[in-house]
N, C-alpha and C positions, 0 to 999 in steps of 0.2 A: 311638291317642294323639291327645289333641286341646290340642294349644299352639297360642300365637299367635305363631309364629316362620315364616319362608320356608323354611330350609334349614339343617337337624339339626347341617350342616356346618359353618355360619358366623353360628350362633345367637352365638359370645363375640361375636365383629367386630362383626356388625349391630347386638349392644345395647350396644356401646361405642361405637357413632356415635351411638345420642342419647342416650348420656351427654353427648358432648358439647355436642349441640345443644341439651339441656336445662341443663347447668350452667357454659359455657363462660369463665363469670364465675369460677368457683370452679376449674377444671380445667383440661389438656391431655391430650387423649388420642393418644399415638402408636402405632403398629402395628405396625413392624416394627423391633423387634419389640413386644408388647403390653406398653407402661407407661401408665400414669396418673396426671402430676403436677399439683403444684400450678400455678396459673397463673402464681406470680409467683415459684415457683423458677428459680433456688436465689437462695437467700436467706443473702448475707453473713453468715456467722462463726456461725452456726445449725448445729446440730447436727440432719438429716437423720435423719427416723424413717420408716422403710418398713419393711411390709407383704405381704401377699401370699399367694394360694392358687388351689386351682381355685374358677374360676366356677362359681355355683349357690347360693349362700349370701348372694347382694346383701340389705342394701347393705354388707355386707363383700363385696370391704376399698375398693374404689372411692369409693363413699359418705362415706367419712369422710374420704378425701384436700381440704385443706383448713385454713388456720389454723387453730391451735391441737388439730392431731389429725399427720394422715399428710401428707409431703411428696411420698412416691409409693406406689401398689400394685400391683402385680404380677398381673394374672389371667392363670390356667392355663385349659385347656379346661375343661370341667365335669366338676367332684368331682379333675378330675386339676393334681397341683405345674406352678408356672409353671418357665421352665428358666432354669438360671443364667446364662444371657445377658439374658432378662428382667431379672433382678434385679440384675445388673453396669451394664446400661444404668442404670436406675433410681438407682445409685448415682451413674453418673457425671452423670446429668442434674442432680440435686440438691446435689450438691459446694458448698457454701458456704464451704468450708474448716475447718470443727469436728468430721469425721469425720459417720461414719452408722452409726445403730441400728438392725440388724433382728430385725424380733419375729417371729418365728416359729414356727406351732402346731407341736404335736408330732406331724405326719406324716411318714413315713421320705423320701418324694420331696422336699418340704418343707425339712425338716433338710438333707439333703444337696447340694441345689441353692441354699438359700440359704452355705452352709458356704462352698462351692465360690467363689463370686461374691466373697465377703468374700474368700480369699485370691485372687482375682485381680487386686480391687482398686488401685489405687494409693494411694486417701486410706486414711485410717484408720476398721478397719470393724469394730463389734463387734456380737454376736450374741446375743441370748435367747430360749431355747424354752420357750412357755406349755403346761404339763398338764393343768389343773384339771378334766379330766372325774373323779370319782369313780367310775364307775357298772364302769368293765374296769381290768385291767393294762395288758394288750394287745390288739390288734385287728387286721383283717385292715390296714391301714395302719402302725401305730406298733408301737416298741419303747417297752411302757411308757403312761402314760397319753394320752387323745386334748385337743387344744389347741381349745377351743370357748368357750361363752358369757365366759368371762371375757376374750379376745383384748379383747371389745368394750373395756373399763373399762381393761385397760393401754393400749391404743392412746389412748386418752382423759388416759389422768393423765400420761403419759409426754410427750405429745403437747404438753400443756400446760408442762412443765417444760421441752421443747427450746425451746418458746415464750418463754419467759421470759430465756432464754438460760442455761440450766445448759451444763455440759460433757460431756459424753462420758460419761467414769466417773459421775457424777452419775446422767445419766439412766439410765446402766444401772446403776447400783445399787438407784436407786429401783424399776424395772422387774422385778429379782430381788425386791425388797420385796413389790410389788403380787403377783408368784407365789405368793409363800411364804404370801400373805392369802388367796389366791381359790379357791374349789371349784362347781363346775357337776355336775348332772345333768340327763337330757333323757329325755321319754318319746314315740314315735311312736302314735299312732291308726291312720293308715295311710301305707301307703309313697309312694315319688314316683318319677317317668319320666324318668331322663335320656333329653335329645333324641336320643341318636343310637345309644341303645338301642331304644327305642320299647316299652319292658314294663317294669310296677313292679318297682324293687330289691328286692322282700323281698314275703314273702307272708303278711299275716296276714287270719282269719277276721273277720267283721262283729263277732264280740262278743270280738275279742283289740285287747290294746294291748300295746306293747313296751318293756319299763322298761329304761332306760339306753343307749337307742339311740346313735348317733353320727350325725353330720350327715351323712357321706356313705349314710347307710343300712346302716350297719354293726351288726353284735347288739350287744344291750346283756345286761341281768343275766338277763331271764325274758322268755317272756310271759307273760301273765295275763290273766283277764278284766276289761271294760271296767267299769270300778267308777264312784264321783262322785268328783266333780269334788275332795270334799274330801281322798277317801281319794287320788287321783292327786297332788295336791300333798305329802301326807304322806309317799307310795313316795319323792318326790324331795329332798323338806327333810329327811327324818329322816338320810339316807344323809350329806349336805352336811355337817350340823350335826355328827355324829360321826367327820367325819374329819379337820378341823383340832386338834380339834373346836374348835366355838362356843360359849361360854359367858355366861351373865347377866351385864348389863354390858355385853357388847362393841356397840361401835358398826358399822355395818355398812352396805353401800350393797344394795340387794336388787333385783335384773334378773329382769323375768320377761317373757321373749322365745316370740315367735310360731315353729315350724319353717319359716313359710309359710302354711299352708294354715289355721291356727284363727284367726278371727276375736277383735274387739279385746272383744267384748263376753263371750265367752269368758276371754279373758287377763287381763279388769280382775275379774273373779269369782274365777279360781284366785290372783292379786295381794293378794287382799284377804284369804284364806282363809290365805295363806304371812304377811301380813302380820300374822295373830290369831294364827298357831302361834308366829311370834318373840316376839310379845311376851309369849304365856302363859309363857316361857321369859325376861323378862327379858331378852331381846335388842332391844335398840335400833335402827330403820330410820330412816336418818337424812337417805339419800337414795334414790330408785327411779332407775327405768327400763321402761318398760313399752313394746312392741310387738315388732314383726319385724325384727329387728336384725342377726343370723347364723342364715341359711336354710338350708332344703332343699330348694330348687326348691318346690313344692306341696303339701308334706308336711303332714299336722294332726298337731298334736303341741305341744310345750311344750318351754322348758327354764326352769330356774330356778339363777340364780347366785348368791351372795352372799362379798361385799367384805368384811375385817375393814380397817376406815377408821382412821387415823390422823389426826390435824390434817392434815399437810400435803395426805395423798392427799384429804383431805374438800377444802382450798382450790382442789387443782388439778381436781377435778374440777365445782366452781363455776366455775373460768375462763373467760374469752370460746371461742367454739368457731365455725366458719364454715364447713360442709361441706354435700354434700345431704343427708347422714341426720343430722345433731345439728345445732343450730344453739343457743346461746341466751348473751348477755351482747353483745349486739352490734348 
């Protein structure tokens, strides 16, 4: 195994100390237990949007804490749920007095330890769990679909609406909204090393890739062999497209995220390729997203998301935004 960590043990910690030291303008990071907020929480009469999961997918969900995105995020060890004392603290650090929203991917540790924190709460705490993987039902983590590339885009629209100062119900309705629009699927090239494993999650041959992976290294639909570049965007668009489904006409925001490990010069090739299939279809790309967004430690691989956009979600995700990993109107 060759990372650039000291100790497999205290790889979350050490990369949460320069978090801070890199963005301490935008952040707080506290330890014990592991939260991540904003620097100038809580922020009066603001409705609190947090976050949260295992480390290994930066710069979710750290990265986007930050006006007009996450007020806090919660990191778990690697690939594994933060605990709901994580995510209770997080609550009460951010209290502004307008309640707090948490978004939540559809992982079982996940689910149940953010659940947990909400009723122990004292403010008023409401909860929505993101699905948008297409590619399984279920997996060795969830009941039901896995919560991946689209987390990015509600943590972003939703983010901007507590911004703005909507209420509570508001932003979680909008939030139910943006679910009910979003489908992701993700394909691996090759597997990744959690630190404190020291051996690849999953094993495929030089000439296999794995269609509909999950980010913690979980199977997805097949493997298959390693095909172009064009036929691997089509394994992921064609599935997305028929499960809302999408149709000509629809406006649409289109994310096509790095797992880690594929370079950008790669991601702007497979981008452009999803971007000719929408439109032979009369599907409209009205806004992108393009890099390494929500990882997998070092994995090569891909995912591709796409938004059915409304006016509003199209304004709020033009909104000012101030974080390490999104930055722009500001």
């Amino acid at each position: 195994m060759k990372k650039i960590i000291n100790d497999p043990e205290t790889v979350v910690r050490d990369a949460l100390r320069g978090m801070q030291a890199a963005h301490s303008d935008l952040l707080t990071v506290h330890h014990d237990p592991a939260v991540v907020v904003r620097a100038d929480t809580p922020v009066s009469g603001k409705v609190a949007i947090i976050s949260g999961g295992g480390s290994g997918h930066e710069p979710l969900h750290g990265g986007f804490v930050g006006p007009g995105m996450l007020d806090a995020a919660c990191p778990g060890p690697v690939f594994t749920s933060p605990t709901s004392d994580q995510v209770l603290d997080a609550v009460v650090r951010t209290d502004g007095g307008a309640g707090a929203l948490l978004i939540v991917k559809n992982y079982t540790g996940d689910v149940l330890n953010f659940e947990m924190a909400g009723e122990l709460a004292e403010s008023e705490v409401r909860s929505v769990v993101i699905d948008d993987d297409v590619a399984v039902k279920d997996s060795l983590y969830t009941a039901g679909r896995r919560g991946v590339g689209g987390t990015v885009l509600l943590e972003k629209i939703v983010g901007a609406a507590a911004e703005r100062g909507d209420d509570l119900a508001a932003c979680e309705a909008l939030a139910l909204r943006v679910i009910a629009s979003v489908r992701s699927m993700g394909l691996a090239l090759t597997s990744c090393t959690v630190p404190h494993v020291g051996s690849p999650s999953f094993e495929l041959a030089d000439d296999e890739m794995e269609i509909g992976i999950g980010i913690h290294g979980e199977p997805g639909r097949q493997k298959v062999s390693v095909g172009t570049a064009s036929e691997m965007v089509s394994a992921l668009l064609e599935p997305i497209l028929e499960d809302l489904p999408f149709a000509s006409g629809d406006r649409v925001l289109l994310f096509t995220n790095s797992m880690g490990g594929t370079p950008l010069i790669e991601l702007y090739l497979a981008h452009g390729i999803a971007e000719q299939l929408l439109a032979d279809r009369g599907i409209v790309v009205e806004r992108r997203l393009v890099g390494p967004y929500i990882t997998s430690l070092e994995m090569q691989g891909m995912s591709l998301t796409l938004l059915r956009l409304d006016d509003e979600m199209l304004s709020l995700w033009d909104a000012p935004v101030h974080t390490p990993a999104l930055r722009w109107g500001v």
